[in-house]
N, C-alpha and C positions, 0 to 999 in steps of 0.2 A: 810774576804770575802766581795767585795766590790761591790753592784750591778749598782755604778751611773758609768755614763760615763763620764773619764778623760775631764777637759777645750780640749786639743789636741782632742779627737774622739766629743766635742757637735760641734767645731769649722767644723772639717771635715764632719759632720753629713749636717751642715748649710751651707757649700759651695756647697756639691755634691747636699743640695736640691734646692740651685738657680739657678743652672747648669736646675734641673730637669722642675725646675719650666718655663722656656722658651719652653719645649715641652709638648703644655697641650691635654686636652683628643682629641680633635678635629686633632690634631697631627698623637696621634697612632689610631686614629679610621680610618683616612685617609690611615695609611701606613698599616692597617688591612684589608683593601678591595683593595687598589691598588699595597700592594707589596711593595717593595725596599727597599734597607738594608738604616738603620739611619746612615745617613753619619755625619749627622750634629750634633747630640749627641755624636757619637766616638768624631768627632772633638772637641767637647767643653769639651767632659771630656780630650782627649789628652793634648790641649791645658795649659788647669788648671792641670795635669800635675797627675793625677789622674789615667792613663790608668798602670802606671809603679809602683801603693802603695804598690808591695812585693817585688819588684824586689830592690837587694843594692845600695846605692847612687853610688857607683860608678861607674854604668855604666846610669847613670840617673834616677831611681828607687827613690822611698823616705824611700825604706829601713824597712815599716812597716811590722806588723803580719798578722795575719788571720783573727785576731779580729777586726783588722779594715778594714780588703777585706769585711769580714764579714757585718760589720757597713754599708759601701759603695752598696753593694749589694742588700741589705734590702731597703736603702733607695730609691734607683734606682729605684724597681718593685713596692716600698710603693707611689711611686707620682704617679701611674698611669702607669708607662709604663711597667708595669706587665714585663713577661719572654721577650717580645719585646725588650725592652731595657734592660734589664738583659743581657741577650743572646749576643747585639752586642759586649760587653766587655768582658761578664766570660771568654772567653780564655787568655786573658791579664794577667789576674789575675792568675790564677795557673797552665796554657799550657808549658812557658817555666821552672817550676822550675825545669826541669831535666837538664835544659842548665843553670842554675847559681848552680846545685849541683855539675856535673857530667861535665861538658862543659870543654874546654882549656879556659885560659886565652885570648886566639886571638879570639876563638868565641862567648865568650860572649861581647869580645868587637864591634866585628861585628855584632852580631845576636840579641841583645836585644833592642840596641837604637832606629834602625829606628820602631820598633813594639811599643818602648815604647814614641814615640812623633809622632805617628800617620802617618806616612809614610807607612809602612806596616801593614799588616794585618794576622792573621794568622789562619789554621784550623787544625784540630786536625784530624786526620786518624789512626783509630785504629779497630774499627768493620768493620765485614762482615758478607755478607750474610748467610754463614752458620754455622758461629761460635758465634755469638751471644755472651753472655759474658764466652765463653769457651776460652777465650784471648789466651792461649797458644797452642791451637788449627788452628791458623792463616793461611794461605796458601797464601799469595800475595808472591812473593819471591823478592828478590834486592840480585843478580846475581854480583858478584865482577869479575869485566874486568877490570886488570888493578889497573890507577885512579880511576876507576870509578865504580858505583854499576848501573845493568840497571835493571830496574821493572816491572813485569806483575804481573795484578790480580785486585784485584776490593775491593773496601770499599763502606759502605753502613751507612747510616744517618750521613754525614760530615756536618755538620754547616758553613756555611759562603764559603761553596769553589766555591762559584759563582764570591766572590770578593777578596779572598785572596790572597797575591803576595807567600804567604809563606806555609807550609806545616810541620808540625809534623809528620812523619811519622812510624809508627811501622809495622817492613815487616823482614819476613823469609829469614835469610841470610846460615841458617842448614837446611837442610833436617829435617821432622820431625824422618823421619827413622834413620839416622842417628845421631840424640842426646840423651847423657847420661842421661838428664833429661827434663822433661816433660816445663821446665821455661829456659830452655837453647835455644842459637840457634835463637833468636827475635833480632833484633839490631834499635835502635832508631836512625831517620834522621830528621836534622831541615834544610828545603832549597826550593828551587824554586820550585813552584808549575807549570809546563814548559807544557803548555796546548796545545802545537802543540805533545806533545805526551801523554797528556791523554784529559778523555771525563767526562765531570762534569754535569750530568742529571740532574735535580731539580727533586724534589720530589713533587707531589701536597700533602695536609695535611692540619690537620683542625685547625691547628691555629698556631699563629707566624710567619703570611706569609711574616712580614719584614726581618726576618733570615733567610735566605734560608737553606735545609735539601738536601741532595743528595746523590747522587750513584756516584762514580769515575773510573775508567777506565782505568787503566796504560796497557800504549801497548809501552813498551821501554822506560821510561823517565831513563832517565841517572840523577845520584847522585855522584858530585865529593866524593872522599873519608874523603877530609876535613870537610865536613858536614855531619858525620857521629859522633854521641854525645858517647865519651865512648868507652868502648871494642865492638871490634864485639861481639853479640849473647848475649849480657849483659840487653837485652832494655827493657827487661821484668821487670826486678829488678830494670831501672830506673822509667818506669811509675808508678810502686809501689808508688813512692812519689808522686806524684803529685793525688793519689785517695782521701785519708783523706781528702784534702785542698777541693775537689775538693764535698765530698758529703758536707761538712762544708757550700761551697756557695752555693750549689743548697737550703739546708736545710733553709739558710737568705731568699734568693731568693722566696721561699713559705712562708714564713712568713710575707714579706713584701706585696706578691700580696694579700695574703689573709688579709692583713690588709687596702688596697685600697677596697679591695670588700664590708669590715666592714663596713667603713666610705660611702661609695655608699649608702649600706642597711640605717645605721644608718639616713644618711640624708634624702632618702627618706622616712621612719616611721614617720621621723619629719613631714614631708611636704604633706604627700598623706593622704587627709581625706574621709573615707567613714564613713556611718551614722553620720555625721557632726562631727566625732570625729577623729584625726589625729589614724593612724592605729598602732604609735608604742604605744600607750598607751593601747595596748592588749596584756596580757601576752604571749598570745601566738604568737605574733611577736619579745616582747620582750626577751622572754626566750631562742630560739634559737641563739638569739645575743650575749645574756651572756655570752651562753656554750663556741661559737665560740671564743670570746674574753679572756676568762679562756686558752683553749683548742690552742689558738696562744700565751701565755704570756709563756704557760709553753713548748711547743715547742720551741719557742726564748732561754729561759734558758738552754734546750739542745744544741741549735745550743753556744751558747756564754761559754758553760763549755767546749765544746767537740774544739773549736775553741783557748780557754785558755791552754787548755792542749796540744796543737800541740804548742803555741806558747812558752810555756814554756820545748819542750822535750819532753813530758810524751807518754806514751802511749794511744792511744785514739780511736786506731780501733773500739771497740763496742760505743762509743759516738759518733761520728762522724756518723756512720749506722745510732744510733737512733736518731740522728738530724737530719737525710737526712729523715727518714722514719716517726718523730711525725710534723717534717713540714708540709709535702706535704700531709699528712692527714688532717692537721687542715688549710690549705688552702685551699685545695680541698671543706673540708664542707665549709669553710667561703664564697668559691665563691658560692658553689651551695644554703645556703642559703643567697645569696646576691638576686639572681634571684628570688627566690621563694620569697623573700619579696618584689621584683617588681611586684611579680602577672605575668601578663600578659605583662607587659611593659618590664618584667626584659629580652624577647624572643626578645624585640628589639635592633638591634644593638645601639641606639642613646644616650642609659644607659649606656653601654659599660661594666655591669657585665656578659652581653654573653659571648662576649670575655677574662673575666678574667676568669669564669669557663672552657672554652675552652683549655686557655693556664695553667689551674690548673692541666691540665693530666699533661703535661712533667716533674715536680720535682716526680711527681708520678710513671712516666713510668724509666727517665733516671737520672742518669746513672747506678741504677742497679734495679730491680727490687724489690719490696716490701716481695716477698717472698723468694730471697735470703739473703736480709735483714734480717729477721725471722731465719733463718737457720743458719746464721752467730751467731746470740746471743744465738742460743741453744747452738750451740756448742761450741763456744768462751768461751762464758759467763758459763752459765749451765752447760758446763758441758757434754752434750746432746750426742749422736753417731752421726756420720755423716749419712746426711736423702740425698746423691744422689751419 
């Protein structure tokens, strides 16, 4: 059991942080009040060739694990650009691995490179408004005419389809009435996001106004039948793969914000003196800090065992949940007592732990909820009955 980090992941640690280091607070405090997706981090992490660290060498990829999507991920939100910068990558990272599992030969040769050297962009289409995480529940349909698959219906919190060329999409090609089972009948499509025949609403929301959040609107977009990933009706059983990896980075993801929020707090206790004495040298500024810092180390150790054991094979369903779910709690406090040790300063944006508490909901909220989380280890784990 080995806790240091290989020369290969301190090297990759220190490249993605000089990457990071050219976007400083003033940066995302800017793209926090004015909007627009970071074009210019995608580009510098594409560039250094970073955007493709899971994807095989052979179609441009550098062929690594999780552990070091992982590494990569943490450190991205750890410099300051919280879920902001997080956000404009995580899909790179674990969106197409049902297109290098499940994919032809012809379409990984097509469909990975330009996403993986920054040409393309891609989003992820999978919830709706009234299915929620009832995923097999879905109702958008892709209608096979032909060549062609054509779609109606609507998806709701898509990340990035303001600027995406590209489209993941999971949509009803069975009736629900007519499938033998309840996970049959879904078929997964990677392809043109074709916006003369859908409607891409933005979402207002209260933090990560750089990554855009929307509603989608399919009124006929036609899907050649060659970018369709897999068996018809199979798609449900390919996004399966792509969850583990996927609570694994959110889980970094909160780790690292909540470790920028530390270093905030930390610094100012140093520097802000009332009663002529610096304020961290009260326990009671102190102590909260501690918890935090205990409370993110051992977080990290789930996120890095639960990440080890996808990359080795293993089974990791209940670690992976609890990586995704002791993160986002021990970020969540790390930001909120980031704030509370600014006092009253911590309310202003110009400290920017507003904003880290802010964008501390979403490893909280997505992608599954903390109390199906919970319910997942009863009954996995424990043993438990099923509570819905």
């Amino acid at each position: 059991m080995d806790f240091d980090l290989s020369p290969e992941q301190e090297a990759l640690r220190e490249g993605v942080q000089r990457i990071c280091a050219q976007f400083d607070d003033d940066y995302w405090l800017n793209k926090d009040s004015e909007g627009g997706f970071p074009f210019e981090l995608h580009r510098a992490l594409a560039d250094a060739g970073y955007l493709g660290i899971c994807i095989p060498e052979a179609y441009g990829g550098s062929g690594l694990g999780i552990s070091d999507a992982a590494l990569m991920m943490q450190t991205i939100a750890a410099s300051g650009a919280g879920m902001s910068g997080a956000s404009a990558v995580h899909m790179n990272i674990f969106g197409l691995s049902p297109v290098v599992i499940f994919g032809s030969e012809e379409q990984k040769q097509r469909m990975l490179p330009p996403l993986l050297n920054g040409q393309e962009r891609a989003c992820f289409a999978v919830t709706e408004p009234n299915t929620g995480l009832n995923t097999t529940q879905l109702k958008t349909r892709a209608v096979r005419q032909g060549d062609r698959y054509v779609v109606h219906g609507e998806k709701v919190w898509i990340s990035t389809a303001q600027v995406a060329e590209k489209m993941l999409l999971l949509a009803r090609t069975t009736p629900l009435e007519e499938v033998t089972s309840h996970t049959h009948g879904l078929s997964l499509f990677y392809t043109d996001l074709d916006r003369s025949k859908v409607e891409v609403r933005e979402i207002p929301k209260m933090g990560r106004k750089a990554v855009d959040s929307n509603q989608v609107f399919f009124d006929g977009m036609e899907i050649p039948a060659e970018d369709r990933i897999g068996e018809e009706g199979q798609g449900f059983k390919y996004i399966l793969h792509g969850m583990n990896p996927e609570r694994i980075l959110i889980g970094a993801e909160a780790v690292g914000l909540g470790q920028a929020a530390l270093r905030k707090a930390s610094a100012y206790a140093q520097e802000r003196e009332v009663f002529s004495r610096p304020i961290g040298q009260n326990q009671g500024i102190q102590h909260p800090l501690a918890e935090n810092w205990m409370h993110l180390q051992a977080a990290e150790l789930m996120v890095y065992k639960a990440a080890s054991l996808f990359d080795a094979g293993a089974s990791c369903g209940a670690e992976a949940n609890a990586a995704k779910y002791l993160a986002a709690e021990a970020g969540y406090q790390a930001c909120l007592q980031a704030v509370m040790t600014h006092g009253g300063f911590g309310y202003a944006k110009e400290y920017h732990v507003e904003r880290y508490l802010r964008e501390s909901l979403i490893p909280r909220i997505a992608p599954i909820s903390p109390q199906l989380i919970l319910s997942f280890i009863a009954e996995r784990v424990l043993g438990l009955p099923k509570s819905y």
